[in-house]
PDB file of N, H, CA, C and O in Angstrom:
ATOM      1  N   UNK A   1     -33.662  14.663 -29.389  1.00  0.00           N
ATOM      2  CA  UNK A   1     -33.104  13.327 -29.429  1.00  0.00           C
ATOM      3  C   UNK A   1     -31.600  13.375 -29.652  1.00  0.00           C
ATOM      4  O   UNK A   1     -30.879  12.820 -28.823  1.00  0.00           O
ATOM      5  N   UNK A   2     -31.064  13.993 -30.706  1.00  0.00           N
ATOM      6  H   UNK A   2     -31.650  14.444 -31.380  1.00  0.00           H
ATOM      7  CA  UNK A   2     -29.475  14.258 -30.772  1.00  0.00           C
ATOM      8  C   UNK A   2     -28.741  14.868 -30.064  1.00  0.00           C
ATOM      9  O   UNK A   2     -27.529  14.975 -30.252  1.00  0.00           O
ATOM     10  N   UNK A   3     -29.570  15.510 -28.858  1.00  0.00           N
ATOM     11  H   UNK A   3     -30.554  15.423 -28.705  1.00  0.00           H
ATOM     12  CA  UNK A   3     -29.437  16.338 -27.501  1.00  0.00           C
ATOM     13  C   UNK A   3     -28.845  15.581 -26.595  1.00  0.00           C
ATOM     14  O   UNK A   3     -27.816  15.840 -25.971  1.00  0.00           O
ATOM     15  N   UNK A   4     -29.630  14.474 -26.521  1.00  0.00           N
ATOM     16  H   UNK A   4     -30.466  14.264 -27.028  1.00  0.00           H
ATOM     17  CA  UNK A   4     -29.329  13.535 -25.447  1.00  0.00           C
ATOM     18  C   UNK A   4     -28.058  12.074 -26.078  1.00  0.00           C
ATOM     19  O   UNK A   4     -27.244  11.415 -25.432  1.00  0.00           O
ATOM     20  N   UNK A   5     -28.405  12.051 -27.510  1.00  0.00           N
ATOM     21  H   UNK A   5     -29.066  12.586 -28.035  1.00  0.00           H
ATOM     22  CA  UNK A   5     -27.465  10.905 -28.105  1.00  0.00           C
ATOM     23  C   UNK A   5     -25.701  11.776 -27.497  1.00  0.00           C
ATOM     24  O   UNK A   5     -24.807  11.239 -26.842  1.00  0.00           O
ATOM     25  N   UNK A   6     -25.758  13.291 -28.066  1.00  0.00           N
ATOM     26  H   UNK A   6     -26.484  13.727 -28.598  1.00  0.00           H
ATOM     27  CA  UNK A   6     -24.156  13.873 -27.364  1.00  0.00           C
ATOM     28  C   UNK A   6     -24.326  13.988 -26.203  1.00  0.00           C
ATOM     29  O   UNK A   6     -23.162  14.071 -25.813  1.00  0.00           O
ATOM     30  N   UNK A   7     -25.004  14.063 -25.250  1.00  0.00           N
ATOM     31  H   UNK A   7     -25.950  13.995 -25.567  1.00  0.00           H
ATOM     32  CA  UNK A   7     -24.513  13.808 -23.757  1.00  0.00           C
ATOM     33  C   UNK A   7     -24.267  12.757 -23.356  1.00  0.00           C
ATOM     34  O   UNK A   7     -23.739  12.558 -22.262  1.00  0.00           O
ATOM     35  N   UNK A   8     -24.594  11.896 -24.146  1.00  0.00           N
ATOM     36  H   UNK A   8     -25.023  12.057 -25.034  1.00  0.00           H
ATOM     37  CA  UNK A   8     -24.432  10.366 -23.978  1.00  0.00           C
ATOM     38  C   UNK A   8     -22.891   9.892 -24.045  1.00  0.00           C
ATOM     39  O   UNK A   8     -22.231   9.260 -23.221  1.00  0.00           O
ATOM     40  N   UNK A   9     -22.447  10.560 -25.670  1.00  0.00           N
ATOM     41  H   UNK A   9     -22.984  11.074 -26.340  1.00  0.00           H
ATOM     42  CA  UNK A   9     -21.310  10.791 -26.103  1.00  0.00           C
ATOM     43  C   UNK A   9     -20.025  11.614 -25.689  1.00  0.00           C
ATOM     44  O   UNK A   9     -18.847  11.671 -26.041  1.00  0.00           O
ATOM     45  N   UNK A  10     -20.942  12.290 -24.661  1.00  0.00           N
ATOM     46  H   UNK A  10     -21.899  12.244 -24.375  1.00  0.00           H
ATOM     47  CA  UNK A  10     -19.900  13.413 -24.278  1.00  0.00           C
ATOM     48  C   UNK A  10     -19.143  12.876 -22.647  1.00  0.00           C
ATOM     49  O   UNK A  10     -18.038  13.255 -22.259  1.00  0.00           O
ATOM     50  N   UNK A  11     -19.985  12.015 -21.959  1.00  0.00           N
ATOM     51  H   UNK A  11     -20.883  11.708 -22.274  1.00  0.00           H
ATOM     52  CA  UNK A  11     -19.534  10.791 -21.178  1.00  0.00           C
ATOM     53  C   UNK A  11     -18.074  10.507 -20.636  1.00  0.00           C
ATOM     54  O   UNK A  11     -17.486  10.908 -19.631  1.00  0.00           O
ATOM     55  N   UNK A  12     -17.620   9.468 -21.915  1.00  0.00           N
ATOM     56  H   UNK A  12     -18.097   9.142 -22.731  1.00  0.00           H
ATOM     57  CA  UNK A  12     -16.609   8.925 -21.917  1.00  0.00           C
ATOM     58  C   UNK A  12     -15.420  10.199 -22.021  1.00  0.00           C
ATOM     59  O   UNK A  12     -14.330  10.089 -21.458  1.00  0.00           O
ATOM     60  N   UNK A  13     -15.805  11.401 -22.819  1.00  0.00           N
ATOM     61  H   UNK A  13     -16.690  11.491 -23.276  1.00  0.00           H
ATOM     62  CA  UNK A  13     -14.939  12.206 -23.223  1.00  0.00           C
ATOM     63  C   UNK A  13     -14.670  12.830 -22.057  1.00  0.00           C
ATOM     64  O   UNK A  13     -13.541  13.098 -21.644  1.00  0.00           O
ATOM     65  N   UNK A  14     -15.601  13.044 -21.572  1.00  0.00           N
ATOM     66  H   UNK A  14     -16.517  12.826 -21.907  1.00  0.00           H
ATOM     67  CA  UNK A  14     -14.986  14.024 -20.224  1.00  0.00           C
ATOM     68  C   UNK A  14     -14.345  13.188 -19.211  1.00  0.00           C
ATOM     69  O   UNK A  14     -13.302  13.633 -18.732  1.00  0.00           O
ATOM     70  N   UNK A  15     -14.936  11.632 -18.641  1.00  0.00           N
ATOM     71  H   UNK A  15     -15.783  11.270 -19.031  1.00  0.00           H
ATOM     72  CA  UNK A  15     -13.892  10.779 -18.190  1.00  0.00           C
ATOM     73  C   UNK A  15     -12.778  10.930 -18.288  1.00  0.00           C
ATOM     74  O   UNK A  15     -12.026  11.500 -17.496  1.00  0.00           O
ATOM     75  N   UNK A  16     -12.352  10.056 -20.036  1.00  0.00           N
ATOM     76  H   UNK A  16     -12.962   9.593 -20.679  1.00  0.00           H
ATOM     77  CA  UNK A  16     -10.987  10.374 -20.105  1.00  0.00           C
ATOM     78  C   UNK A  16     -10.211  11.489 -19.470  1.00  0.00           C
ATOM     79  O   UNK A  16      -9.512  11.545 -18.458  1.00  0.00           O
ATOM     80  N   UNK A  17     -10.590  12.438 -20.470  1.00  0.00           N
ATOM     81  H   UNK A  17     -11.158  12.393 -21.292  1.00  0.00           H
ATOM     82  CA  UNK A  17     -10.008  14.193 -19.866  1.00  0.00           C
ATOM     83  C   UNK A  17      -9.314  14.190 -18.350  1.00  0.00           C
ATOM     84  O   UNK A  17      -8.200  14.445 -17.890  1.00  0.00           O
ATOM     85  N   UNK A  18     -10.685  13.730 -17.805  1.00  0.00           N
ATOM     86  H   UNK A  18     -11.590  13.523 -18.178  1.00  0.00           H
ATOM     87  CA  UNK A  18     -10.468  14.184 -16.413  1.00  0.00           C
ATOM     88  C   UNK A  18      -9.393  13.068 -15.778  1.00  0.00           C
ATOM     89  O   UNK A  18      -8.423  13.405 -15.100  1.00  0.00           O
ATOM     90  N   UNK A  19      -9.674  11.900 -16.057  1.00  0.00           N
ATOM     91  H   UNK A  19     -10.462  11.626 -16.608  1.00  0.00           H
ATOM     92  CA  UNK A  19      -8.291  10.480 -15.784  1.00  0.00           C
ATOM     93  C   UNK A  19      -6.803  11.276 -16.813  1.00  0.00           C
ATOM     94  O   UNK A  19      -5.610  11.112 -16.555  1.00  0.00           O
ATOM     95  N   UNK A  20      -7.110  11.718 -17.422  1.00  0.00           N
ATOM     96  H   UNK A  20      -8.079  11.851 -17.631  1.00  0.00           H
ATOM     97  CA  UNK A  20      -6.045  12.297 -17.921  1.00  0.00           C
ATOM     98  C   UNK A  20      -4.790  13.130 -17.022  1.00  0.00           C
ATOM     99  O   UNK A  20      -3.599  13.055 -16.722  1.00  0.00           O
ATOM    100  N   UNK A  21      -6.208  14.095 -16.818  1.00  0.00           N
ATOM    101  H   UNK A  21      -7.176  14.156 -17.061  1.00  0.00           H
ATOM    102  CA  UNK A  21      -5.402  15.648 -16.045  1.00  0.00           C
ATOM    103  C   UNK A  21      -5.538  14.961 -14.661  1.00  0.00           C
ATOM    104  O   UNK A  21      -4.603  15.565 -14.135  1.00  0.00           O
ATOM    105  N   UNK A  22      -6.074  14.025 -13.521  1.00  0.00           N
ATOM    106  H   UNK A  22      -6.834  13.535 -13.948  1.00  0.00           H
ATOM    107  CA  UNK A  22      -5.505  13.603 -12.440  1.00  0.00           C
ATOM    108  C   UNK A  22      -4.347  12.699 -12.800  1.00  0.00           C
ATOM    109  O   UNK A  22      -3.562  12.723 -11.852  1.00  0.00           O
ATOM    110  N   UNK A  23      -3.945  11.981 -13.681  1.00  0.00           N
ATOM    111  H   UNK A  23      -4.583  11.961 -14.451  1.00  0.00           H
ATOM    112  CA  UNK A  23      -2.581  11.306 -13.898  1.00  0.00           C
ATOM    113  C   UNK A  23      -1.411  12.323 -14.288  1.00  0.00           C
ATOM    114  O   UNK A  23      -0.218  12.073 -14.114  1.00  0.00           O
ATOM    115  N   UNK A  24      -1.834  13.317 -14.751  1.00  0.00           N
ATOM    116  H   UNK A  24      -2.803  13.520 -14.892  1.00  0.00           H
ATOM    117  CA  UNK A  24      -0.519  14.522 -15.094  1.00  0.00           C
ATOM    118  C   UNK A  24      -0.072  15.252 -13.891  1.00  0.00           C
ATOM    119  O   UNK A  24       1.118  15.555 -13.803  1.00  0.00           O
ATOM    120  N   UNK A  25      -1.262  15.699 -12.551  1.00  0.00           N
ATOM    121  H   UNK A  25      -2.228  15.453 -12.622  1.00  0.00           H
ATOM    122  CA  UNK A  25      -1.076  16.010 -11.615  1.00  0.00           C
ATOM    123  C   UNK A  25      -0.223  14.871 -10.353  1.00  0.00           C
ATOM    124  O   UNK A  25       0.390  15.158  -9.325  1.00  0.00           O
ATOM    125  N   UNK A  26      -0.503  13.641 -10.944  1.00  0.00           N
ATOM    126  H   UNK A  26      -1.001  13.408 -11.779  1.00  0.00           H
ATOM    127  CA  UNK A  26      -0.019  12.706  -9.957  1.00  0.00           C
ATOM    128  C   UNK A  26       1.522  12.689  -9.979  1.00  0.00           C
ATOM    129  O   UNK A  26       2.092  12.761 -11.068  1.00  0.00           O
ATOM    130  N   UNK A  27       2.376  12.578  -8.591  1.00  0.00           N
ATOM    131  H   UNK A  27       1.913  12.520  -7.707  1.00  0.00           H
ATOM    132  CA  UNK A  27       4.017  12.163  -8.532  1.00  0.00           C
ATOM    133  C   UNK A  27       4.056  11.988  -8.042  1.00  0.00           C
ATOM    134  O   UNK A  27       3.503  12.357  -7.006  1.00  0.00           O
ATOM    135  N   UNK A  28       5.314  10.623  -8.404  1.00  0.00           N
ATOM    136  H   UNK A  28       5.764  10.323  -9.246  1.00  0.00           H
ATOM    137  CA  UNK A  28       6.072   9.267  -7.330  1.00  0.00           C
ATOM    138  C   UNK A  28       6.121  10.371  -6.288  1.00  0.00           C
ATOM    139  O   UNK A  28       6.168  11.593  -6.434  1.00  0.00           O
ATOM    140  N   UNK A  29       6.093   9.445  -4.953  1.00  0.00           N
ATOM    141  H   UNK A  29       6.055   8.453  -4.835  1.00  0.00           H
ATOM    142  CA  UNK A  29       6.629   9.912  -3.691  1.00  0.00           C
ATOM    143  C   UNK A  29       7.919   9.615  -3.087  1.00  0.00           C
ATOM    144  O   UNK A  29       8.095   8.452  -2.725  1.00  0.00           O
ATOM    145  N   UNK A  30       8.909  10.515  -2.904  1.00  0.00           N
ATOM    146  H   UNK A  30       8.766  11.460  -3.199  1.00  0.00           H
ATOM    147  CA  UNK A  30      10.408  10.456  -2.773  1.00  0.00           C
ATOM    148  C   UNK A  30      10.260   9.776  -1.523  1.00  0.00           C
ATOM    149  O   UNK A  30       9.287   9.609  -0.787  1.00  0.00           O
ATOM    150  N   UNK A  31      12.042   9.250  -1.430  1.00  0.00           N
ATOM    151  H   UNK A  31      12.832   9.386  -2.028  1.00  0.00           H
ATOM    152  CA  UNK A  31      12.376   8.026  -0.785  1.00  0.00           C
ATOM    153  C   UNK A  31      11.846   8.490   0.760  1.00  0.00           C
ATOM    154  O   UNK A  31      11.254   7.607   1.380  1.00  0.00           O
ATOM    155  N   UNK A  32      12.002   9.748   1.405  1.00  0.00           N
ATOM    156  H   UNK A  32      12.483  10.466   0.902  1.00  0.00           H
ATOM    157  CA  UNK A  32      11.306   9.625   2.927  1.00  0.00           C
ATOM    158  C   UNK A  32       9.977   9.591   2.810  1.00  0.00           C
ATOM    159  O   UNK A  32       9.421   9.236   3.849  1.00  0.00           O
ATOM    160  N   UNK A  33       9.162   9.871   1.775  1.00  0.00           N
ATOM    161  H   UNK A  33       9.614  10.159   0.931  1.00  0.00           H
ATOM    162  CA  UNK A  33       7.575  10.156   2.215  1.00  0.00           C
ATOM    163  C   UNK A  33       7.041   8.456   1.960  1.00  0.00           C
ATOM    164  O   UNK A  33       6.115   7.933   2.580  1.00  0.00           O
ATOM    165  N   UNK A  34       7.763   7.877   1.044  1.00  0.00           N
ATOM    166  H   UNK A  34       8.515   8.302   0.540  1.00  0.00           H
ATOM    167  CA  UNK A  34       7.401   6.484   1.033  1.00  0.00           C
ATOM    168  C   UNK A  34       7.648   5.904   2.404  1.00  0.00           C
ATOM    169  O   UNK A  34       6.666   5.708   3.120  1.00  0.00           O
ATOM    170  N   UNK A  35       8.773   5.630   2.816  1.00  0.00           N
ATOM    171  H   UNK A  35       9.571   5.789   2.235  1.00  0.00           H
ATOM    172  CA  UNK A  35       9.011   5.348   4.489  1.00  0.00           C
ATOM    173  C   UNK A  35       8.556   5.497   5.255  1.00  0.00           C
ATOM    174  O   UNK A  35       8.489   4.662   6.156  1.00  0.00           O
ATOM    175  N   UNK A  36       7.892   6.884   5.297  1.00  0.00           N
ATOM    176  H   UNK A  36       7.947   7.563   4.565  1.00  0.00           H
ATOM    177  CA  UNK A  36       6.998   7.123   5.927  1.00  0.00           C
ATOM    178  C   UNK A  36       5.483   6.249   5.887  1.00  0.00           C
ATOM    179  O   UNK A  36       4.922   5.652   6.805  1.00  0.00           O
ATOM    180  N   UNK A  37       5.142   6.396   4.704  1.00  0.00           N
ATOM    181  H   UNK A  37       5.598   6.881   3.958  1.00  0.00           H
ATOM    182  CA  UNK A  37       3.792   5.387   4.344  1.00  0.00           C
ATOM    183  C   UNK A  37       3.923   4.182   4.542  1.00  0.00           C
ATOM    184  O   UNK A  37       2.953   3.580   5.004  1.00  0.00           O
ATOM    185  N   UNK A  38       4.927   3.592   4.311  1.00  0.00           N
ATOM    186  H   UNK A  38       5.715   4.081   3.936  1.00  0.00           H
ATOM    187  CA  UNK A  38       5.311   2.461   4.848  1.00  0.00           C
ATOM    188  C   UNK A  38       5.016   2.007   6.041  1.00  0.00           C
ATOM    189  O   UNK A  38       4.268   1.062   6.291  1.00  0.00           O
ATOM    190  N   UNK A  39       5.787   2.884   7.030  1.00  0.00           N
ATOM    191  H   UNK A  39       6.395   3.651   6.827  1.00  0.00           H
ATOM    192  CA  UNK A  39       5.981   2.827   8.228  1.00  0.00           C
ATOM    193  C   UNK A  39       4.573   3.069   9.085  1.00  0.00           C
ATOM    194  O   UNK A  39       4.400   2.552  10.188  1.00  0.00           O
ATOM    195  N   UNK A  40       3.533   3.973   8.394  1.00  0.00           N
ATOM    196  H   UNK A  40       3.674   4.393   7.497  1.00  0.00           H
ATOM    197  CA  UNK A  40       2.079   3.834   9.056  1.00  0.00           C
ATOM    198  C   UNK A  40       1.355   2.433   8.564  1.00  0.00           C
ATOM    199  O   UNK A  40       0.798   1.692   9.374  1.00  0.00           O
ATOM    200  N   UNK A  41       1.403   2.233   7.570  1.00  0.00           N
ATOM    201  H   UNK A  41       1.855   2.835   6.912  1.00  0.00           H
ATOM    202  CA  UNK A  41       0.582   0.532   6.507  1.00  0.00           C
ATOM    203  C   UNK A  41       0.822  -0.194   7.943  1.00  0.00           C
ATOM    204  O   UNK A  41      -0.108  -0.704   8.568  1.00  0.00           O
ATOM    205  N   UNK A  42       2.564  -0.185   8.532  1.00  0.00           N
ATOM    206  H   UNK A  42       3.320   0.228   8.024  1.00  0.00           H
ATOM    207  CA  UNK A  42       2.677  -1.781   8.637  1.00  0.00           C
ATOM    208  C   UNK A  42       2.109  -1.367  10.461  1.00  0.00           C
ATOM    209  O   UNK A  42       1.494  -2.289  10.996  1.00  0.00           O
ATOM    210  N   UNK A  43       2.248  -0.484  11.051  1.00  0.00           N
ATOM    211  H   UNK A  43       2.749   0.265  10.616  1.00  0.00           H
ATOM    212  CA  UNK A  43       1.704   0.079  12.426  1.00  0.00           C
ATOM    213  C   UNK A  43       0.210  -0.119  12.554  1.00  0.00           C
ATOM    214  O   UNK A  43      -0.492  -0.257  13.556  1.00  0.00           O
ATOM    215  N   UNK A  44      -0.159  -0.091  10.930  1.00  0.00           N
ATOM    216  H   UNK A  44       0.411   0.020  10.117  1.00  0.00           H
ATOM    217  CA  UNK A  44      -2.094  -0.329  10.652  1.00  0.00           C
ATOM    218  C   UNK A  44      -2.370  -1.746  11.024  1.00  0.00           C
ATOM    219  O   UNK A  44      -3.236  -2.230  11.753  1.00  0.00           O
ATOM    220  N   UNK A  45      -1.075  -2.470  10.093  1.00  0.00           N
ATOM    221  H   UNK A  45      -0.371  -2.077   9.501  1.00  0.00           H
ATOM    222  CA  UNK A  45      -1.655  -4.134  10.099  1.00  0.00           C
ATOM    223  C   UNK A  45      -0.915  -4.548  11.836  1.00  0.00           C
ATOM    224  O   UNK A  45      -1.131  -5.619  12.402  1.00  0.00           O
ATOM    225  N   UNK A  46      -0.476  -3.973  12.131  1.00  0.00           N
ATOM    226  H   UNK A  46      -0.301  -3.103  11.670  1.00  0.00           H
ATOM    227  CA  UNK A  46       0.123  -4.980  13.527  1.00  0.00           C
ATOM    228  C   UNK A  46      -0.904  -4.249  14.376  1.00  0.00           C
ATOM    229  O   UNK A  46      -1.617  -5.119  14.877  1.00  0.00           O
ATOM    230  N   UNK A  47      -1.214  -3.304  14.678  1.00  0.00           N
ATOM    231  H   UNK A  47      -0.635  -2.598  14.271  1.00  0.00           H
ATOM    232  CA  UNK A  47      -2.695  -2.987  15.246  1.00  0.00           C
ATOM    233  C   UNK A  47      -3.967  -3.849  14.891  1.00  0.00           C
ATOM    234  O   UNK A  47      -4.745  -4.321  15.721  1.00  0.00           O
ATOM    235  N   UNK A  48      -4.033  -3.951  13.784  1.00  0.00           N
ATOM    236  H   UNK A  48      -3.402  -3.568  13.110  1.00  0.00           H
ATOM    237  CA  UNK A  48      -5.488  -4.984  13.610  1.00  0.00           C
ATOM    238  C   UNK A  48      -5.430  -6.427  13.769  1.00  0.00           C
ATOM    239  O   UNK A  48      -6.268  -7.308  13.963  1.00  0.00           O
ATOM    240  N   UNK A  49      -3.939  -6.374  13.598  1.00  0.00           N
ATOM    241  H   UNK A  49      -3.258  -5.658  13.440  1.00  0.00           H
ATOM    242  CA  UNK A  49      -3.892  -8.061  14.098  1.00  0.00           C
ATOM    243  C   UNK A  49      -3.335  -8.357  15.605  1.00  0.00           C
ATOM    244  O   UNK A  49      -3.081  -9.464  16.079  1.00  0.00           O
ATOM    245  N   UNK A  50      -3.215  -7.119  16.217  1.00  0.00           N
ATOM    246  H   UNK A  50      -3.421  -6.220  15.832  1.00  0.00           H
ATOM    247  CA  UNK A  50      -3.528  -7.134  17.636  1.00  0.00           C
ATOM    248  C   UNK A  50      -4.653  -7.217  18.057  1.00  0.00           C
ATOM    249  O   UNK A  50      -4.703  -8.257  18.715  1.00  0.00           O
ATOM    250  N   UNK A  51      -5.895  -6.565  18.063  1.00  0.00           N
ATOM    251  H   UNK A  51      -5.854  -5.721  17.529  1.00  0.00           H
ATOM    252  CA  UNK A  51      -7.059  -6.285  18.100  1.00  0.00           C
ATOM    253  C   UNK A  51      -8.190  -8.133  17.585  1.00  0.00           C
ATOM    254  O   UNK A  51      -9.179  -8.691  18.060  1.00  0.00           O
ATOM    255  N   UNK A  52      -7.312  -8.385  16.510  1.00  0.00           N
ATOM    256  H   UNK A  52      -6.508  -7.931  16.125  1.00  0.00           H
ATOM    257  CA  UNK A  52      -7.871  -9.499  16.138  1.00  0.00           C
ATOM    258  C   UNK A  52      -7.560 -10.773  17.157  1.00  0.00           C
ATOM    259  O   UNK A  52      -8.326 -11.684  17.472  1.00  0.00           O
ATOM    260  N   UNK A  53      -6.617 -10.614  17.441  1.00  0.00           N
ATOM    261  H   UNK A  53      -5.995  -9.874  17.186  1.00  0.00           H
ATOM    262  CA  UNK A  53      -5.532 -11.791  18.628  1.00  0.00           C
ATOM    263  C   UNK A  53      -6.606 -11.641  19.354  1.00  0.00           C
ATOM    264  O   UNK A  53      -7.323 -12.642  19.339  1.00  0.00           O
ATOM    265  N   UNK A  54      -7.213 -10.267  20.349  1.00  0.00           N
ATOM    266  H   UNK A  54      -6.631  -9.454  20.362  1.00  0.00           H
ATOM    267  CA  UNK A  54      -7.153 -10.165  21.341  1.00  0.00           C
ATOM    268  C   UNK A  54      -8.600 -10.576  21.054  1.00  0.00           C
ATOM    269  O   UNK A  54      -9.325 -11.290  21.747  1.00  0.00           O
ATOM    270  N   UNK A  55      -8.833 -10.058  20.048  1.00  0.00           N
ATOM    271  H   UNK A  55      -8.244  -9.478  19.485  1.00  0.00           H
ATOM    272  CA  UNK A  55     -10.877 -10.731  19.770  1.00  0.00           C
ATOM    273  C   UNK A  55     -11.003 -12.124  20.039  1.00  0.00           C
ATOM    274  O   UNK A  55     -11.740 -12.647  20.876  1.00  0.00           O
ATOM    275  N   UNK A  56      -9.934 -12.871  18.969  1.00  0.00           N
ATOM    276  H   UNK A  56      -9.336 -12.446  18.289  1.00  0.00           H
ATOM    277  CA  UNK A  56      -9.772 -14.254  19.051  1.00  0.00           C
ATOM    278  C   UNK A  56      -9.987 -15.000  20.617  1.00  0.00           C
ATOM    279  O   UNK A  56     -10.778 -15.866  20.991  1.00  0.00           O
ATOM    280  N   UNK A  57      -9.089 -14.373  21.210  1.00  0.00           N
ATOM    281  H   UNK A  57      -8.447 -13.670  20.907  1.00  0.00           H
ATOM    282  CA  UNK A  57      -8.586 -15.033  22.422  1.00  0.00           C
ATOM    283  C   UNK A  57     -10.318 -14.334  23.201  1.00  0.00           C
ATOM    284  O   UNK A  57     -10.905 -15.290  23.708  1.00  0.00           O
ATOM    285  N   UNK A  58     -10.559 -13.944  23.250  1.00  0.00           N
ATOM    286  H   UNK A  58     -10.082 -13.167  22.838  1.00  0.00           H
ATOM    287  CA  UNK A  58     -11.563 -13.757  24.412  1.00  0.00           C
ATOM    288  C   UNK A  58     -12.989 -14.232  23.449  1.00  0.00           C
ATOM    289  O   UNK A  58     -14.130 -13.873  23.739  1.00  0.00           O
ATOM    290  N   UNK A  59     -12.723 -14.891  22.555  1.00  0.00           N
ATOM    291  H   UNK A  59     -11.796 -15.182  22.319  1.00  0.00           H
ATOM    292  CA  UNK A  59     -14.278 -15.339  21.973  1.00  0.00           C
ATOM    293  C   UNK A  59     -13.823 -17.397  21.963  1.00  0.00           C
ATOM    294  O   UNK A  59     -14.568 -18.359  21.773  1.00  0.00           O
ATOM    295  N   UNK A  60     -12.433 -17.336  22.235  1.00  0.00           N
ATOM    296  H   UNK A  60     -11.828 -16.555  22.390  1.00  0.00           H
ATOM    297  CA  UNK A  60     -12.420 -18.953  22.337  1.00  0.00           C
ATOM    298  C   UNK A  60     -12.605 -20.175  23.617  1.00  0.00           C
ATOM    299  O   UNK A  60     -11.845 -20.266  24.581  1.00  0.00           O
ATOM    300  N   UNK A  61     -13.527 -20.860  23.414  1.00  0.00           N
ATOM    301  H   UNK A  61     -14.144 -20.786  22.631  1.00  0.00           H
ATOM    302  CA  UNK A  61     -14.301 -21.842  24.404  1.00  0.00           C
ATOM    303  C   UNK A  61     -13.463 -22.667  25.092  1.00  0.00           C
ATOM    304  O   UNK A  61     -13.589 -23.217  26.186  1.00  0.00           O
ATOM    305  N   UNK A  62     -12.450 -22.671  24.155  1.00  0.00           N
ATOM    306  H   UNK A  62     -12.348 -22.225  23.266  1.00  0.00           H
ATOM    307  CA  UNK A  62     -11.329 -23.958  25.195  1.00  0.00           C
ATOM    308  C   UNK A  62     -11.840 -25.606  24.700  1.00  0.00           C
ATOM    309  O   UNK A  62     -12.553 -25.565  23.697  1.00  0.00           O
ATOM    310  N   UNK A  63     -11.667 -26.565  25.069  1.00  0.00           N
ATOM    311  H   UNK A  63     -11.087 -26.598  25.883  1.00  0.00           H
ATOM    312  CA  UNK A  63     -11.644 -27.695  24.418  1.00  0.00           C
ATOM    313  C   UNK A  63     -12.440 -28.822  24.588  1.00  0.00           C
ATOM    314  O   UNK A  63     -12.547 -29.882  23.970  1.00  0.00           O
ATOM    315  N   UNK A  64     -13.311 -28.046  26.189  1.00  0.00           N
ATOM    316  H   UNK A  64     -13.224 -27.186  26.691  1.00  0.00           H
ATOM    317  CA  UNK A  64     -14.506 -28.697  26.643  1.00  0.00           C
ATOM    318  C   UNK A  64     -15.647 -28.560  25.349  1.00  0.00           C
ATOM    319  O   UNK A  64     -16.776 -29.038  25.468  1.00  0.00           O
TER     320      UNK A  64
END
C-alpha cells in the first residue's frame, strides 16, 4: 500500500524535474531564425485562406 501511495507521490516530482530540465534546455531564437518562422506562419495562413476562398467560392449557390 505505501508502494503505491509513493508512486503516486513520485508523479508530480518527476513532472516538475522534467518541465524543469526542458525549460533550462530551451533558447530565445535570434533575430534571423525568428524571421524566418515568421515568414513560414504567415505563407501558412495566406495558403489556407487561399484554399478557403477557393472552397468558399466553388461551394456558393448565387442568389437564386
Amino acid at each position: 500500500m505505501s508502494d503505491q501511495l509513493k508512486e503516486i507521490a513520485d508523479i508530480p516530482k518527476d513532472f516538475l524535474r522534467d518541465g524543469t530540465q526542458f525549460m533550462n534546455r530551451c533558447t530565445k531564437p535570434d533575430k534571423r531564425e525568428f524571421i524566418k518562422i515568421s515568414q513560414a506562419v504567415g505563407v501558412g495562413f495566406v495558403v489556407m485562406g487561399a484554399i478557403g476562398y477557393v472552397v468558399k467560392l466553388s461551394t456558393f449557390s448565387g442568389p437564386c
